[in-house]
DRENDO-1510 file (C-alpha; in Angstrom, 1 decimal, always signed):
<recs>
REC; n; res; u; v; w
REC; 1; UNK; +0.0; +0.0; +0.0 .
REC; 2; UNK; +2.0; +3.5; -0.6 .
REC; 3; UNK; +0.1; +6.9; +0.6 .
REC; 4; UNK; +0.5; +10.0; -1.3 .
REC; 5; UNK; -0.1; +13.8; -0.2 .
REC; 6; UNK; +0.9; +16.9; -2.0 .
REC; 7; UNK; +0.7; +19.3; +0.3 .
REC; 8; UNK; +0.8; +19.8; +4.3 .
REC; 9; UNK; -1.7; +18.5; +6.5 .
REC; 10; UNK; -2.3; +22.0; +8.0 .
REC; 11; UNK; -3.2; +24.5; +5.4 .
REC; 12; UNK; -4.6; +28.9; +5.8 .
REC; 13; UNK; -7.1; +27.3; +3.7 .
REC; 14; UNK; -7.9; +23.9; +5.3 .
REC; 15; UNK; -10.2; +23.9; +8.6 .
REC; 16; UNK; -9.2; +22.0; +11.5 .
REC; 17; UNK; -9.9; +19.2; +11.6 .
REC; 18; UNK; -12.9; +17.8; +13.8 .
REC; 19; UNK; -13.6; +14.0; +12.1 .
REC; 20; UNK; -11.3; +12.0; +10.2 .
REC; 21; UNK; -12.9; +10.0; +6.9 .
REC; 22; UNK; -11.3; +7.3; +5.1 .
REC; 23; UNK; -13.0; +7.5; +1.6 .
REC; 24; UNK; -13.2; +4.0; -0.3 .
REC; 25; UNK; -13.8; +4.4; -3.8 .
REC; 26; UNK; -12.6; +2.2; -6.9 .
REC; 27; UNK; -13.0; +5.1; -9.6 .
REC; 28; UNK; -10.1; +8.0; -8.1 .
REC; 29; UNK; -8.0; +9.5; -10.6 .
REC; 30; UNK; -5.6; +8.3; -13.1 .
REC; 31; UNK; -9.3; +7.0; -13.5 .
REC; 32; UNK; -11.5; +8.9; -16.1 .
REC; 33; UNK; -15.0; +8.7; -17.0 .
REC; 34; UNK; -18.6; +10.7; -15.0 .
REC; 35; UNK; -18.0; +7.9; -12.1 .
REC; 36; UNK; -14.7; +9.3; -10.8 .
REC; 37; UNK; -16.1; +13.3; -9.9 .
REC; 38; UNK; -18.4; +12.4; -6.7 .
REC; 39; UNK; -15.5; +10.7; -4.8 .
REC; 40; UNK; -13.0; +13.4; -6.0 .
REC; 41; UNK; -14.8; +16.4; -5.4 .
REC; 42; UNK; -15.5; +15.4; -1.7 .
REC; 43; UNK; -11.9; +14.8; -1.2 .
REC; 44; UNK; -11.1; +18.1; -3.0 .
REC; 45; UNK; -14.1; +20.0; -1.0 .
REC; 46; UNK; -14.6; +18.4; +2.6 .
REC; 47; UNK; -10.6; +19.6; +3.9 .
REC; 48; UNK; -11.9; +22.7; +4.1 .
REC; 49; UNK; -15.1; +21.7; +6.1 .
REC; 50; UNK; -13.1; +20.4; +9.1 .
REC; 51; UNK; -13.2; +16.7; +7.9 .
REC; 52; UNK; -9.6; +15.2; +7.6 .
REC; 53; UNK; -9.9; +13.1; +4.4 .
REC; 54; UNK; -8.2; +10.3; +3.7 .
REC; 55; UNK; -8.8; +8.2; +0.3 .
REC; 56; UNK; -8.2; +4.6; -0.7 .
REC; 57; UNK; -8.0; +3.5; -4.0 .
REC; 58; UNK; -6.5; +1.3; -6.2 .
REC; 59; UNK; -3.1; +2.2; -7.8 .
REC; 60; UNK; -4.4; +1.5; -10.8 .
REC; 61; UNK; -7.8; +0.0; -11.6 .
REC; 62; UNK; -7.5; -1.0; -15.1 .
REC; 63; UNK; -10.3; +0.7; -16.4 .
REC; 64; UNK; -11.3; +1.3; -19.5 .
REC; 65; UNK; -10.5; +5.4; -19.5 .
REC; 66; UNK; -7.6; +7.2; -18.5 .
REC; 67; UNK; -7.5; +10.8; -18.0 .
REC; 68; UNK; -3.5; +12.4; -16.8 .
REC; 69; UNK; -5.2; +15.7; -16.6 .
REC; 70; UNK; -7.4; +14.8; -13.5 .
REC; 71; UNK; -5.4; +16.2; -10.3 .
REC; 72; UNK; -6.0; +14.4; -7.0 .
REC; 73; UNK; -7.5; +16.8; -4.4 .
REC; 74; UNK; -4.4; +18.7; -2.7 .
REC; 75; UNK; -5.7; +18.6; +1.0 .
REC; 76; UNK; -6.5; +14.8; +1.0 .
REC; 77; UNK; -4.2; +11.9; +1.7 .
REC; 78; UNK; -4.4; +9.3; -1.0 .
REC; 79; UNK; -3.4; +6.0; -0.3 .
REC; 80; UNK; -3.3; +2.6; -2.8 .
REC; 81; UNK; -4.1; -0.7; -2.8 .
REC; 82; UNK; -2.9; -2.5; -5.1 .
REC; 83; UNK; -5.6; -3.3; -8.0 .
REC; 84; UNK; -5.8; -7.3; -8.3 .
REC; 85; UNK; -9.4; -7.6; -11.1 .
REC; 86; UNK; -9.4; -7.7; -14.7 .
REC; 87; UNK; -9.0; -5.5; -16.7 .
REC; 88; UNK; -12.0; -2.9; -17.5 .
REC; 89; UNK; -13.9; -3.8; -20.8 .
REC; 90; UNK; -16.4; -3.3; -22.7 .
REC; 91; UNK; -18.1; -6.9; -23.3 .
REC; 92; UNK; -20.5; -5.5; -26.4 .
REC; 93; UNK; -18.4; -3.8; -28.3 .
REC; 94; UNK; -15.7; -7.1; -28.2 .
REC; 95; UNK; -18.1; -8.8; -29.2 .
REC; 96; UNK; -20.4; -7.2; -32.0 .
REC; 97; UNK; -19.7; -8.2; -35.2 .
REC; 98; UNK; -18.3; -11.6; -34.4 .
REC; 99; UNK; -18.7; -14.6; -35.6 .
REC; 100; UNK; -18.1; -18.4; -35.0 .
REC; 101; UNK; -14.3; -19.2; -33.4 .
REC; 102; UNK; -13.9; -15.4; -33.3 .
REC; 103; UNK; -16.9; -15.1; -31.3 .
REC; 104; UNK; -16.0; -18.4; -28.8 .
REC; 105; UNK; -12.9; -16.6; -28.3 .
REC; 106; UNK; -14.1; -13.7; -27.8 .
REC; 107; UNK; -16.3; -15.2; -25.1 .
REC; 108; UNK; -14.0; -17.1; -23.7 .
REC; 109; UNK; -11.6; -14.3; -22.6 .
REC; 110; UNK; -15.0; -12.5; -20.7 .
REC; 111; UNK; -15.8; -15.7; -18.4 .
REC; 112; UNK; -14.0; -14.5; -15.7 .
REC; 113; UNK; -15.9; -11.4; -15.8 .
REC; 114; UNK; -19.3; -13.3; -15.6 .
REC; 115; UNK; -18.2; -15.8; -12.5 .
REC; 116; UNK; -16.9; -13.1; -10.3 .
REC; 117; UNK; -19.3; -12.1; -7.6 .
REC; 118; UNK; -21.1; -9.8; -6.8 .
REC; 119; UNK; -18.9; -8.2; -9.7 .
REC; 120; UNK; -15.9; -8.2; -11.7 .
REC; 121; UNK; -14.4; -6.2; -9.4 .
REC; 122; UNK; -14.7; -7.8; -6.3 .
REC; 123; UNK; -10.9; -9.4; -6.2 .
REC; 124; UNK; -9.6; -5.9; -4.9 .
REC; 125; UNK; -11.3; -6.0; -1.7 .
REC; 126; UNK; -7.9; -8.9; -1.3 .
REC; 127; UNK; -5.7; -6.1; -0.8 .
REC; 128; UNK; -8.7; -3.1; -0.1 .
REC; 129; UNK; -9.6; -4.2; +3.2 .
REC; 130; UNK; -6.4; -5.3; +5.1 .
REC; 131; UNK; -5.1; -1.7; +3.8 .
REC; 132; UNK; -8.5; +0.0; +5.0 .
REC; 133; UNK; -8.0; -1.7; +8.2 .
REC; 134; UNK; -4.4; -0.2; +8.5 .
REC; 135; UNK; -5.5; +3.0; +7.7 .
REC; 136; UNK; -8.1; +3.1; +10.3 .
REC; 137; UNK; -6.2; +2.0; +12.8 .
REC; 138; UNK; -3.2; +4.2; +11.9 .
REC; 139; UNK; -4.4; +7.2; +11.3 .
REC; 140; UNK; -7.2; +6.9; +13.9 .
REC; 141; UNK; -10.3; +6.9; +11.7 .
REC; 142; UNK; -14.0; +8.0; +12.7 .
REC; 143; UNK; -15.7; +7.0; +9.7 .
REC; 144; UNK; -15.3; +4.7; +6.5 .
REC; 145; UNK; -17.6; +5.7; +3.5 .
REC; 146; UNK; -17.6; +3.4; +0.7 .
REC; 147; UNK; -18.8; +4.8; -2.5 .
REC; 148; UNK; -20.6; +2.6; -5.8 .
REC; 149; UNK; -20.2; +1.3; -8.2 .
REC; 150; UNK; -19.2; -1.4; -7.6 .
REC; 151; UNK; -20.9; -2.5; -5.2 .
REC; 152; UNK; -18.6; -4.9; -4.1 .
REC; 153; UNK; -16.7; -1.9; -2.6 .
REC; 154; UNK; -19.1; -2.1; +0.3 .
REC; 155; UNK; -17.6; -5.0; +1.7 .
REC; 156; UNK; -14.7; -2.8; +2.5 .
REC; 157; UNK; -16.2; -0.8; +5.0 .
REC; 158; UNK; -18.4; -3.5; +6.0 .
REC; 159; UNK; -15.1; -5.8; +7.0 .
REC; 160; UNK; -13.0; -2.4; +8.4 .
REC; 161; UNK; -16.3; -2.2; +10.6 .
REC; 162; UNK; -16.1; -5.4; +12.0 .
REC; 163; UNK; -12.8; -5.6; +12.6 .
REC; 164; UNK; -12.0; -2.4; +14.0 .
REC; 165; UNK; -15.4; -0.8; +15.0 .
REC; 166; UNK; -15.3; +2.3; +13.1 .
REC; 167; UNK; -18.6; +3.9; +11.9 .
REC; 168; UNK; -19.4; +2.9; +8.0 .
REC; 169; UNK; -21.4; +5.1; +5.6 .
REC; 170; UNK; -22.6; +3.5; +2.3 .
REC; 171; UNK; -22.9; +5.7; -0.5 .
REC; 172; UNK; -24.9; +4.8; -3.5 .
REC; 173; UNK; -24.3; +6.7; -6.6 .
REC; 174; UNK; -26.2; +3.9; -8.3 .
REC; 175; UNK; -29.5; +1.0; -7.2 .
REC; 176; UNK; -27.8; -1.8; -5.3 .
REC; 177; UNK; -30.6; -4.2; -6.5 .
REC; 178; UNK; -32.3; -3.1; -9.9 .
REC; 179; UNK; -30.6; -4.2; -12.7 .
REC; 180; UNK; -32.9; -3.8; -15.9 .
REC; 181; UNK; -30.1; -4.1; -18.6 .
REC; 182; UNK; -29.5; -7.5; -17.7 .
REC; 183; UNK; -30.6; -10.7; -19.1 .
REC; 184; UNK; -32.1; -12.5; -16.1 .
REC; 185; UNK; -33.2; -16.3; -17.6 .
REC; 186; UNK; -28.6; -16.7; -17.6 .
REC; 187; UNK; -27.3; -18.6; -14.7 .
REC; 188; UNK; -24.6; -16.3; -14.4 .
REC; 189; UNK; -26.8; -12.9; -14.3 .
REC; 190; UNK; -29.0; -14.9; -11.3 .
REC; 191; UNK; -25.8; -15.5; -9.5 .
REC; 192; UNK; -24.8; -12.2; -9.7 .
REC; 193; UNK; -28.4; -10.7; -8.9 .
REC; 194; UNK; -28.3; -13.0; -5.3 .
REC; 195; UNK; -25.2; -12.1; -4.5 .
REC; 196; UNK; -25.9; -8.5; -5.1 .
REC; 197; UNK; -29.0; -9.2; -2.4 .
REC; 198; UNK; -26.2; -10.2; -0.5 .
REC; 199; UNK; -24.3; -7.1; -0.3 .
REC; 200; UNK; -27.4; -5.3; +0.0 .
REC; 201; UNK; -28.4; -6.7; +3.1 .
REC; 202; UNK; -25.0; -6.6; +4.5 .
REC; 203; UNK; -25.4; -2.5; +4.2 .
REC; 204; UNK; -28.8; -2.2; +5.9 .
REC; 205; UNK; -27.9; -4.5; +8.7 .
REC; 206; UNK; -24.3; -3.0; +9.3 .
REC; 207; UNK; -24.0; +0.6; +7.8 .
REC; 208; UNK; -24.3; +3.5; +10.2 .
REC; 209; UNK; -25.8; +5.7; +7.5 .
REC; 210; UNK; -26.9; +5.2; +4.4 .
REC; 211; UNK; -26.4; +8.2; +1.8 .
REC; 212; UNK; -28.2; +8.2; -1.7 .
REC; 213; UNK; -27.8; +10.1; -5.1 .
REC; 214; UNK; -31.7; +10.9; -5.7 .
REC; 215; UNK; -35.1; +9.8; -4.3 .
REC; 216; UNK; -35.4; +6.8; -5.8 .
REC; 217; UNK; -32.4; +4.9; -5.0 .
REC; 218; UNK; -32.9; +6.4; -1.0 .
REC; 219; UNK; -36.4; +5.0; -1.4 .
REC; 220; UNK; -35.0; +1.7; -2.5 .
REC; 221; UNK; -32.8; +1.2; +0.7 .
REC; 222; UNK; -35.4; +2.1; +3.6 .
REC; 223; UNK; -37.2; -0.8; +1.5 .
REC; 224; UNK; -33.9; -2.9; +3.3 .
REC; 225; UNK; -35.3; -1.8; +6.8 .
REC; 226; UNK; -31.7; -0.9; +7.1 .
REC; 227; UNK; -30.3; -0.3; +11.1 .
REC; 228; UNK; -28.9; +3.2; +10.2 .
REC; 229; UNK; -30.6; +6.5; +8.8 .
REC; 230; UNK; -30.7; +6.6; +4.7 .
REC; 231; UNK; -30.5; +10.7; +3.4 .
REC; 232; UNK; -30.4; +11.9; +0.1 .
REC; 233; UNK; -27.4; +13.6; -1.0 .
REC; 234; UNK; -27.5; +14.3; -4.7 .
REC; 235; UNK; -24.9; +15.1; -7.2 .
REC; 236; UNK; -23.5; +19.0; -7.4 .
REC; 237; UNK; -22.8; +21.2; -10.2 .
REC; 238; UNK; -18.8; +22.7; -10.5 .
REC; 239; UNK; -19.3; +26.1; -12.0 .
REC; 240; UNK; -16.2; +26.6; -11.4 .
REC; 241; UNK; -14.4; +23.5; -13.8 .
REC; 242; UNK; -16.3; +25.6; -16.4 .
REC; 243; UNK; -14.0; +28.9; -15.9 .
REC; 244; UNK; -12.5; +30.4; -18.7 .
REC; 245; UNK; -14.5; +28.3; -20.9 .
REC; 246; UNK; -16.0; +30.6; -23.5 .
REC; 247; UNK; -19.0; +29.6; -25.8 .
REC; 248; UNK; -18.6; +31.1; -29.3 .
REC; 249; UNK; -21.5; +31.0; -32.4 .
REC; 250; UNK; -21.6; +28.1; -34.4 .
REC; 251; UNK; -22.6; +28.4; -38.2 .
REC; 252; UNK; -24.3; +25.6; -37.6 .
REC; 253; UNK; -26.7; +24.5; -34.6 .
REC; 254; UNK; -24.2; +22.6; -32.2 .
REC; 255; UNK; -26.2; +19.8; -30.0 .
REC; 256; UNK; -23.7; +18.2; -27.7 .
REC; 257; UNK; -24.4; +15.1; -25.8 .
REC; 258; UNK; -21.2; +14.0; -23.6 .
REC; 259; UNK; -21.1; +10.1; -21.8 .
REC; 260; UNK; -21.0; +6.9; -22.8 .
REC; 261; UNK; -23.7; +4.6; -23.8 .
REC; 262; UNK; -24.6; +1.1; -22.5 .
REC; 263; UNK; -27.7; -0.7; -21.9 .
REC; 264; UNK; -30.7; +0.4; -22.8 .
REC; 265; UNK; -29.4; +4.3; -23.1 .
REC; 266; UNK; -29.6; +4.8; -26.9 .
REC; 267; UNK; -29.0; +7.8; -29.5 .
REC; 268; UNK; -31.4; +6.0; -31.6 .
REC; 269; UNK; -34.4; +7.8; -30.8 .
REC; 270; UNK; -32.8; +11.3; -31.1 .
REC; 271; UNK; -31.0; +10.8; -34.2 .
REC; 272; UNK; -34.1; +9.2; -35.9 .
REC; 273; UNK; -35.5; +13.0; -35.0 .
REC; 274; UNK; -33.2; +14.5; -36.6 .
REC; 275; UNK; -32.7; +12.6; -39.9 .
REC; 276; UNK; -36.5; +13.9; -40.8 .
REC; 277; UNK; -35.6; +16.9; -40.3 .
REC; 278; UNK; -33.6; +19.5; -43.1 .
REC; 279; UNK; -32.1; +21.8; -40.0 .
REC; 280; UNK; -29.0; +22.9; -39.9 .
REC; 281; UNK; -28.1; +21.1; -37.0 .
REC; 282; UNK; -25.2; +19.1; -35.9 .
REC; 283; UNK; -24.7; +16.4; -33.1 .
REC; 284; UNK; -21.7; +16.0; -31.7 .
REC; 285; UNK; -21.4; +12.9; -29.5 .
REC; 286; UNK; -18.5; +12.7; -26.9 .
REC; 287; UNK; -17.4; +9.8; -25.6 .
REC; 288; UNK; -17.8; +6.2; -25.9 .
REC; 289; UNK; -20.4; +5.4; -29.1 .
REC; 290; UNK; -21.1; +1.7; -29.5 .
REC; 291; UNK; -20.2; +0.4; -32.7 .
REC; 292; UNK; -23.9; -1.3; -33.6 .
REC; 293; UNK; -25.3; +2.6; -33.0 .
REC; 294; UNK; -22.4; +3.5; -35.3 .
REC; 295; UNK; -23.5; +1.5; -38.1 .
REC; 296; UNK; -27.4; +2.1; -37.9 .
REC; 297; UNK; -26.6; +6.0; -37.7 .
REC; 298; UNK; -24.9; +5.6; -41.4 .
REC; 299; UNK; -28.0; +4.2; -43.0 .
REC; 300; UNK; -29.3; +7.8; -41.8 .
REC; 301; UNK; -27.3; +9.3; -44.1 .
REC; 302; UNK; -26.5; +11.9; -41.9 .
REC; 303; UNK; -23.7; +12.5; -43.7 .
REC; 304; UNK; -21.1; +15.6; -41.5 .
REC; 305; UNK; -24.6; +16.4; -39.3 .
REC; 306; UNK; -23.0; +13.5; -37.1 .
REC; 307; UNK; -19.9; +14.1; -35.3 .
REC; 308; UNK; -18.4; +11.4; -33.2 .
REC; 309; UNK; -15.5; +12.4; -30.5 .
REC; 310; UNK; -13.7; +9.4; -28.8 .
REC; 311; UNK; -13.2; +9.4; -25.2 .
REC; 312; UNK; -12.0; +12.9; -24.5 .
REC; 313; UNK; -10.4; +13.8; -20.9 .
REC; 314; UNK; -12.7; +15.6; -18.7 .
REC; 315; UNK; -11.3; +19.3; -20.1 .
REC; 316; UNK; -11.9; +18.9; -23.3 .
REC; 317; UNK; -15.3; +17.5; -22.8 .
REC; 318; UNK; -16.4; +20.4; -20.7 .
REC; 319; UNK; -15.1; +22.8; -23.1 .
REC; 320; UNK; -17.6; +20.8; -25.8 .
REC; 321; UNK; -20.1; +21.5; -23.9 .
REC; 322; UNK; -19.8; +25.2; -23.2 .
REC; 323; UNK; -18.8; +25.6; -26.4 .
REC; 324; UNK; -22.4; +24.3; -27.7 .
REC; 325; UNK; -25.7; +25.9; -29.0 .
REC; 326; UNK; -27.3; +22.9; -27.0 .
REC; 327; UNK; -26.7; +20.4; -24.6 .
REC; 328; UNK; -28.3; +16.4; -25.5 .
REC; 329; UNK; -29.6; +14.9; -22.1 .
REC; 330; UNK; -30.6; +11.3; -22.8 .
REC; 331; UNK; -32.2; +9.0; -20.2 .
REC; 332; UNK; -34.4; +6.0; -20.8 .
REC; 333; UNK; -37.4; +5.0; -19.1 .
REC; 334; UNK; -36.2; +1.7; -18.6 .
REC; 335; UNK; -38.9; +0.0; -17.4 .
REC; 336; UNK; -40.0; +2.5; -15.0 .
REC; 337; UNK; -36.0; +2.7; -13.5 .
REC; 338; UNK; -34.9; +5.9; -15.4 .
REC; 339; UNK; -37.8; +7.9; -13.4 .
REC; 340; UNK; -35.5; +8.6; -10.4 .
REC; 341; UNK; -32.3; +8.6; -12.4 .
REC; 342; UNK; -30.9; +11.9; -11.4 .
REC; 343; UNK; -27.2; +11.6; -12.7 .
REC; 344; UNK; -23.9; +13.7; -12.3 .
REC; 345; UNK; -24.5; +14.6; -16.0 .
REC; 346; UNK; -27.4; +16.7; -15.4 .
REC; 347; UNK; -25.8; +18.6; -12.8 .
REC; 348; UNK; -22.3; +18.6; -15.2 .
REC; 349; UNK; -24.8; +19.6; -18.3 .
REC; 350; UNK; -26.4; +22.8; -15.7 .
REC; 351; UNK; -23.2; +24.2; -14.8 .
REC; 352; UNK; -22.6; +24.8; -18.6 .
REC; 353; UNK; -25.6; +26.8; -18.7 .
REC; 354; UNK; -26.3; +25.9; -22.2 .
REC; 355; UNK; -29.5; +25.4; -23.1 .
REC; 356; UNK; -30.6; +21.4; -22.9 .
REC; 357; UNK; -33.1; +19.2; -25.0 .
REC; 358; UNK; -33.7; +16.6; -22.5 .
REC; 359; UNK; -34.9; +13.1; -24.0 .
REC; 360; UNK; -36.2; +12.1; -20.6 .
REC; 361; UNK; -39.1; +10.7; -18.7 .
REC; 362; UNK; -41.4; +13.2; -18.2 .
REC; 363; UNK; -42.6; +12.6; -14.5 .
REC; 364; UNK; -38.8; +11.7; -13.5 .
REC; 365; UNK; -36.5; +13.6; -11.2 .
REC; 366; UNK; -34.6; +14.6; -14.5 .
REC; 367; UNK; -37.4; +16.4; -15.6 .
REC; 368; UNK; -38.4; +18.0; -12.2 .
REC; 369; UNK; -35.1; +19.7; -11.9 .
REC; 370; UNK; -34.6; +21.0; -15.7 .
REC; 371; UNK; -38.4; +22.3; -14.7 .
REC; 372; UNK; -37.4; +24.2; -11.8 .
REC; 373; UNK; -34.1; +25.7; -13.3 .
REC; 374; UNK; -35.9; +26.4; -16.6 .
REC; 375; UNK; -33.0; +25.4; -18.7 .
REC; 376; UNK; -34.4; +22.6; -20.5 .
REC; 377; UNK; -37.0; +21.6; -23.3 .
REC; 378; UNK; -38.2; +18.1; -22.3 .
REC; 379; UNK; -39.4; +15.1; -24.4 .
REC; 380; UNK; -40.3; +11.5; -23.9 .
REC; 381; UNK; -37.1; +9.4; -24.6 .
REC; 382; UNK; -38.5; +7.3; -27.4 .
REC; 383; UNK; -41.1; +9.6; -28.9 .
REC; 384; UNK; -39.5; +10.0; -31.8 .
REC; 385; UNK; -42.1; +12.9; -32.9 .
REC; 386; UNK; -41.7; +15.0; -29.9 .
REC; 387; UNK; -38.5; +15.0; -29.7 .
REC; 388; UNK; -38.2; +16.0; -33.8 .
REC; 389; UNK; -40.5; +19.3; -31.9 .
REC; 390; UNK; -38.1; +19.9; -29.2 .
REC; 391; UNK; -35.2; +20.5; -31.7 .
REC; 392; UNK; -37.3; +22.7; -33.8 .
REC; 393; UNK; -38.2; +24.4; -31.2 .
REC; 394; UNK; -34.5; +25.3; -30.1 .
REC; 395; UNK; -33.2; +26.2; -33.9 .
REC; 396; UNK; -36.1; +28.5; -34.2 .
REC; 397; UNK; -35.3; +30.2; -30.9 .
REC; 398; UNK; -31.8; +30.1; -31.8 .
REC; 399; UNK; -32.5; +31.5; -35.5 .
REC; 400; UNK; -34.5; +34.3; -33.5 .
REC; 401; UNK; -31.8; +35.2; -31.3 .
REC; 402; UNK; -33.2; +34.1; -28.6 .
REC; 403; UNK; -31.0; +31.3; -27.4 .
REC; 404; UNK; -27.7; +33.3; -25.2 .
REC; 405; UNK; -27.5; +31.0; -22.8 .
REC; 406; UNK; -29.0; +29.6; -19.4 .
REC; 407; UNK; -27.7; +31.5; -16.6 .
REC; 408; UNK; -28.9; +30.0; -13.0 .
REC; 409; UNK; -29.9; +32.3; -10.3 .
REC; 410; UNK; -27.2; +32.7; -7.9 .
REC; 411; UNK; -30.0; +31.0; -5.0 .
REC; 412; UNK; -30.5; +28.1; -7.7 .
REC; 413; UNK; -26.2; +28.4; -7.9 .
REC; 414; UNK; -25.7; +28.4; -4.2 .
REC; 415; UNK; -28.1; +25.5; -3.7 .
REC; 416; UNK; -27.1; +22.7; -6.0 .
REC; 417; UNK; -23.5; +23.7; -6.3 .
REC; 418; UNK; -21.2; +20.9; -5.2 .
REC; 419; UNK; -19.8; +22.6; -2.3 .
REC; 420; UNK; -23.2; +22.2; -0.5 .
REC; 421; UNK; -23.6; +18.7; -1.4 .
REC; 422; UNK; -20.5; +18.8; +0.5 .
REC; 423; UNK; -21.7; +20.6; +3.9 .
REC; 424; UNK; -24.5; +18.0; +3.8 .
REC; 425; UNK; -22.0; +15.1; +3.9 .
REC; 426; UNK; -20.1; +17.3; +6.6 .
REC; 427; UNK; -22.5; +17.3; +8.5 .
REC; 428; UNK; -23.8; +13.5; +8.4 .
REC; 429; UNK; -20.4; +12.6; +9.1 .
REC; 430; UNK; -20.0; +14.9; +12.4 .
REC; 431; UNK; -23.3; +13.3; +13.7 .
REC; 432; UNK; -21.4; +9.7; +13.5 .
REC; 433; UNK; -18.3; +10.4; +14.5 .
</recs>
């Protein structure tokens, strides 16, 4: 295990310190990708609230994204484990396109993947809880919090509780138990799904406090009749990774969307919207775009009103999307589950303050907020037809002038930026320790 720090414990800037928090989190920088910002940003915003932060991750988790630009949080002591899973993939992709030997092969090299339980990443917690353990007892610990995905990263703090009886917080950036883009009637996916249960009921019977990204997922975990209180502690916007980023008139209408897709989250539904229409509009996609989606957008012929930008580091992508007549907010309904998605993207997507054409469920959390900002035009994420309305809408208000910008108010600012998502954790963690 090796611990880093880049700067003094003691800082004109840091608060003394009143709780010490060992943050568990798989996804820490030279990691890239939307699931790396909550964990970072509370190491690079609690110092300063009077919690001593200390972070375990792995020294290098092998995922699929890299990003050198991502600085770990100055005030925070980093420590590492070191990484033990396979490497990060992306099973569709490696596999689309294949056929006979090619695809057995291609199969075979994923089976470890598929036996692992509760997840592929669970062999870490071999070297992530003796260290956790060490760390507690070391640096004389008050609270672990263990953020997921994965959720196998709960077993962390569930094992450093045990052993050392320090309080454990369970953050859940994502459902520990609903699953939709799964094929259930596979062996494997059932063994997954019950040991998934498993960790699940090891949080509500052990975890001191449960914290949850929206409404839904919180609702899902008092379902557990967990032992400890469950608060809701959503994602928060960084205006200030958005500084010096300057937006700048496109010829053309610029629609941005920036993530990855997997699952049931398609661009299918947005881009069959735009291929009837004859606007001058262009969508740029950032990030990783599955091949299959790829190859149905040609028979579009969309011709150069499709851009497609590889994984970018987190910079670039934010100066996309300032640099944007629109932002592209995509969530599916998946059976009822995208309702009380309320992701870090939306929050990323309002700091821009570009206008948004949210492809979303209509009665979801999603929707609520773009409501109440009044930054957003919202449409059902497969109606095709109303989404094909929400774009006109924005060209015509852009052709009129009438598209500058979204500015929030500075209450709306104050309220859901991320440094108050990170008094609320603050505070939680003072009332354990």
């Amino acid at each position: 295990m090796r611990r880093q720090r880049t700067t003094k414990r003691r800082s004109v800037d840091v608060a003394s310190s009143d709780v010490k928090l060992l943050l568990v989190s798989l996804y820490f920088p030279p990691a890239g990708g939307g699931g790396v910002q909550r964990p970072l940003k509370f190491a690079t915003h609690l110092p300063a609230l009077g919690i001593e932060t200390h972070v375990l991750a792995p020294d290098d988790p092998k995922w699929v994204h890299a990003d050198a630009e991502l600085q770990p949080p100055t005030h925070a002591w980093v420590h590492r484990a070191r990484y033990l899973g396979p490497r990060g993939r992306k099973p569709a992709e490696e596999l689309y396109g294949r056929t006979g030997l090619d695809l057995v092969s291609r199969h075979a090299r994923l089976a470890l993947r598929r036996v692992l339980v509760p997840d592929e990443n669970v062999s870490w917690n071999l070297t992530a809880i003796p260290a956790a353990i060490r760390i507690v007892r070391a640096e004389g610990i008050d609270v672990v919090l263990t953020t997921s995905p994965p959720n196998s990263v709960h077993l962390v703090g569930a094992a450093a509780k045990r052993a050392t009886g320090v309080r454990w917080v369970a953050d859940l950036r994502d459902s520990l138990l609903a699953h939709p883009h799964r094929r259930a009637e596979r062996l494997a996916v059932r063994a997954k799904e019950a040991t998934q249960r498993a960790v699940a009921s090891t949080v509500a019977r052990s975890a001191d406090a449960i914290v949850a990204v929206s409404a839904a997922i919180a609702d899902e975990a008092r379902g557990l009749a967990p032992k400890g209180r469950v608060v809701t502690i959503a994602n928060g916007c960084d205006f200030d990774d958005f500084a010096g980023l300057e937006y700048r008139p496109g010829e053309r209408f610029r629609i941005t969307h920036a993530g990855s897709f997997f699952g049931q989250r398609s661009p299918r539904p947005f881009l069959e919207a735009l291929a009837g229409t004859d606007l001058p509009v262009v969508a740029r996609f950032v990030g990783d775009f599955r091949s299959a989606d790829r190859d149905w957008a040609e028979s579009l012929g969309l011709g150069d009103r499709l851009e497609l930008y590889p994984y970018v580091p987190r910079r670039r992508s934010l100066e996309l999307q300032r640099d944007s007549e629109a932002l592209l907010l995509l969530v599916p309904d998946a059976g009822g589950r995208g309702r009380g998605v309320l992701s870090g993207k939306v929050f990323e997507y309002l700091a821009a303050e570009r206008p948004i054409l949210a492809a979303v469920p209509p009665d979801g959390a999603a929707a609520e907020l773009l409501r109440e900002t009044g930054v957003a035009v919202v449409a059902p994420p497969e109606d095709v037809a109303a989404i094909r309305a929400a774009l006109v809408e924005l060209v015509e208000r852009w052709r009129a002038g009438r598209l500058n910008g979204t500015p929030l108010s500075p209450e709306l600012r104050e309220r859901l930026s991320r440094e108050a998502r990170s008094e609320e954790l603050a505070d939680l963690l003072r009332s354990l320790a």
